[in-house]
C-alpha positions as CSV (number, residue, x, y, z in Angstrom):
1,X,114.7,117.2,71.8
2,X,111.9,114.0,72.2
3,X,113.1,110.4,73.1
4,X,111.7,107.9,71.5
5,X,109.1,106.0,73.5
6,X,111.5,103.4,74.3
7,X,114.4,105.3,75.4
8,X,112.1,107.7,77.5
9,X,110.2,104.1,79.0
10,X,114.4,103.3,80.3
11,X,115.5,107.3,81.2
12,X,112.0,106.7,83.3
13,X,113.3,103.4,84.7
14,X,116.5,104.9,85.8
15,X,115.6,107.7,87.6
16,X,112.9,105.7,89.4
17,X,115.8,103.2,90.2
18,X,118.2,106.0,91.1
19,X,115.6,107.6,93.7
20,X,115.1,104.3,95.2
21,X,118.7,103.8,95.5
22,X,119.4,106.8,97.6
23,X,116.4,107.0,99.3
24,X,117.3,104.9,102.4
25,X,120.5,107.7,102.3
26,X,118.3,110.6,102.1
27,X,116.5,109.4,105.4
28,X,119.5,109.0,107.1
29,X,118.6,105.5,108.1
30,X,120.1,102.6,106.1
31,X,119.2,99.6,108.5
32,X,116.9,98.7,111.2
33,X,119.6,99.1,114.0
34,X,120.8,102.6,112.0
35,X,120.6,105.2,115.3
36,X,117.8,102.7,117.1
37,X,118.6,104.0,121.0
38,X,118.3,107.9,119.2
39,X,115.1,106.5,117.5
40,X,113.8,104.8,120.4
41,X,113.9,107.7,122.7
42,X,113.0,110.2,120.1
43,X,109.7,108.5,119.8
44,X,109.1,108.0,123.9
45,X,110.3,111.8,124.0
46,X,108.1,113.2,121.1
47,X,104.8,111.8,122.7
48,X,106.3,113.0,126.2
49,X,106.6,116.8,124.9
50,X,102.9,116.5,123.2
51,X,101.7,117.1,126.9
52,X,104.4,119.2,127.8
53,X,105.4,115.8,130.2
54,X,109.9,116.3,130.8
55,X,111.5,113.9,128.6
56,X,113.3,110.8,129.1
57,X,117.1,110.3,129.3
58,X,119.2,107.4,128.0
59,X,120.3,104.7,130.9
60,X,122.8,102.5,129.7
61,X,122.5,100.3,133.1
62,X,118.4,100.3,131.9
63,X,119.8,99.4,128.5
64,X,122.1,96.5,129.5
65,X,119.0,95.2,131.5
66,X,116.8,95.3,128.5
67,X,119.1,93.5,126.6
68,X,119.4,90.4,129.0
69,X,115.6,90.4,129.2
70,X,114.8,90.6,125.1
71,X,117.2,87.3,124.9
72,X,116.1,85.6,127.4
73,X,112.3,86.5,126.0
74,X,113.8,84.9,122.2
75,X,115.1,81.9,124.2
76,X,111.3,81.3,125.3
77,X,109.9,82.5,122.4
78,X,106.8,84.5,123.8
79,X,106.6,87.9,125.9
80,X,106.1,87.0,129.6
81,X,107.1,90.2,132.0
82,X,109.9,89.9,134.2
83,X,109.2,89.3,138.0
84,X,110.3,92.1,140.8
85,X,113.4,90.6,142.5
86,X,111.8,90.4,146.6
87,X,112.3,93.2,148.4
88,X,112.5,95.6,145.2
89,X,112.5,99.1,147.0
90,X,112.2,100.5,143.7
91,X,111.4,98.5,141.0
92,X,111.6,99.1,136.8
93,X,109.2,99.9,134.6
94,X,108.7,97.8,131.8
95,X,106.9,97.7,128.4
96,X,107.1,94.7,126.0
97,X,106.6,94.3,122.2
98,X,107.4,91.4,120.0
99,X,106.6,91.2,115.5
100,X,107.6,89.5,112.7
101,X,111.6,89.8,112.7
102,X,112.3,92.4,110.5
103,X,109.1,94.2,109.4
104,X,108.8,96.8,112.0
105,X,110.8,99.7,112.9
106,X,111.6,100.9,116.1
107,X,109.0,104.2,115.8
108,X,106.0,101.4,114.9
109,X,107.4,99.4,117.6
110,X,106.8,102.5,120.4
111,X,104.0,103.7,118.2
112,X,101.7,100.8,119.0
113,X,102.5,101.8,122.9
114,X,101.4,105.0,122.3
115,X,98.3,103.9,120.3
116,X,97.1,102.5,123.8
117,X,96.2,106.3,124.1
118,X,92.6,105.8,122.5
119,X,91.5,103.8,125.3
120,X,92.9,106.3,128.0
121,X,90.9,108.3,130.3
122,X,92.8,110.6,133.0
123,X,92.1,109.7,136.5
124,X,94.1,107.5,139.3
125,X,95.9,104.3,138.1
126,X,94.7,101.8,137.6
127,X,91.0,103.4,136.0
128,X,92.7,104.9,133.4
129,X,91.2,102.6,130.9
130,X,87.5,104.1,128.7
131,X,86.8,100.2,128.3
132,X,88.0,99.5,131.4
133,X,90.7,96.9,130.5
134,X,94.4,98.3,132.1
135,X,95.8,96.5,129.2
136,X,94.5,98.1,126.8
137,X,96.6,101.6,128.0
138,X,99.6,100.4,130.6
139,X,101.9,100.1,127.9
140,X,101.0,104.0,127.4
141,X,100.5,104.9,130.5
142,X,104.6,103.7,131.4
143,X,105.6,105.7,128.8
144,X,104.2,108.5,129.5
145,X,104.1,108.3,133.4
146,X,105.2,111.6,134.8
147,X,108.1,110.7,137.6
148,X,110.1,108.5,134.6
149,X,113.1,110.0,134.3
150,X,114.9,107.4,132.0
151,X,114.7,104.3,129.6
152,X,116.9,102.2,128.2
153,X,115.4,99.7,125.6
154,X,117.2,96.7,123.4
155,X,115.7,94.4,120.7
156,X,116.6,91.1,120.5
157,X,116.3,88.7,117.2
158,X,114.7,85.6,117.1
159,X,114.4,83.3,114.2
160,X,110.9,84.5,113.6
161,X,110.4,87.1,115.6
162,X,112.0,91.2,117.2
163,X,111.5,91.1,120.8
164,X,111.7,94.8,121.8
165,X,111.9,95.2,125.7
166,X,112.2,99.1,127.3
167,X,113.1,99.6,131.3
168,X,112.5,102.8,133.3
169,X,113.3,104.1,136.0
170,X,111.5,105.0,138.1
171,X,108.8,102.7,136.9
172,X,105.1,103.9,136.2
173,X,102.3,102.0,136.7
174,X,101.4,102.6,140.4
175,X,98.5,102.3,142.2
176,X,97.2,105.1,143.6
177,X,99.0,107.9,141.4
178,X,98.1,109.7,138.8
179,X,99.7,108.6,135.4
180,X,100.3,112.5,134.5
């Protein structure tokens, strides 16, 4: 049996709407915030295992930090790293990210971390940088450093902007170690 061109042109239509439709159900993600903690992780823990490094673990108290921090950063409206309390023993680790509210998912979001990887060269922190600029890889190099045992992360929305802010404990980044 043919279709006419027409009816063929709208059966085409349909399925191309249907599929678009149930896409988003298909993926198992229907919204930004869908599983973001699982996501978040997954995508620290998924670079971790590429160099056999132990994966993180969820910390809500890490979490519950994160959060205050990512709404304080859309109250100012820029990404400014958090100061060490005096006497910090132990301090977090910290990575920031900030977009166009909206646009980017929470894989992109790490992913751009983890991008910092083409500018990294193994050695003791802080040359760890090909170019030699330790921005261009401590965003990397704190989520992949070795003695992390656990993040906690939270986005916060701003009217223009997704501040993303992730804690760890214990936090990378120090001088005279190696990253991994």
């Amino acid at each position: 049996m043919r279709l006419d061109p027409r009816k063929r042109n709208i059966a085409k239509l349909a399925a191309a709407l249907g599929l678009a439709l149930a896409a988003p159900f298909m993926q198992g993600a229907t919204g930004f915030d869908n599983n973001l903690n699982q996501r978040l992780l997954a995508s620290h823990n998924r670079e971790r295992a590429s160099l056999g490094i132990p994966p993180l673990a969820w910390n809500e108290l890490l979490e519950r930090d994160a959060r205050l921090y990512a709404q304080h950063l859309v109250r100012v409206g820029y990404l400014v790293h958090s100061e060490d309390a005096p006497g910090e023993t132990d301090p977090q680790g910290e990575n920031l990210w900030a977009g166009t509210r909206g646009y980017y998912g929470p894989e992109s979001m790490v992913g751009l971390w983890i991008s910092e990887k083409d500018d990294f060269k193994q050695g003791i922190f802080p040359n760890n940088s090909v170019s030699g600029d330790l921005e261009k890889v401590a965003h990397y190099t704190q989520v992949m450093w070795r003695s992390s045992r656990a993040v906690g992360c939270a986005v916060a929305h701003g009217s223009a902007d997704d501040f993303l802010v992730c804690r760890y404990s214990e936090g990378g980044n120090v001088i005279g170690e190696r990253p991994f």
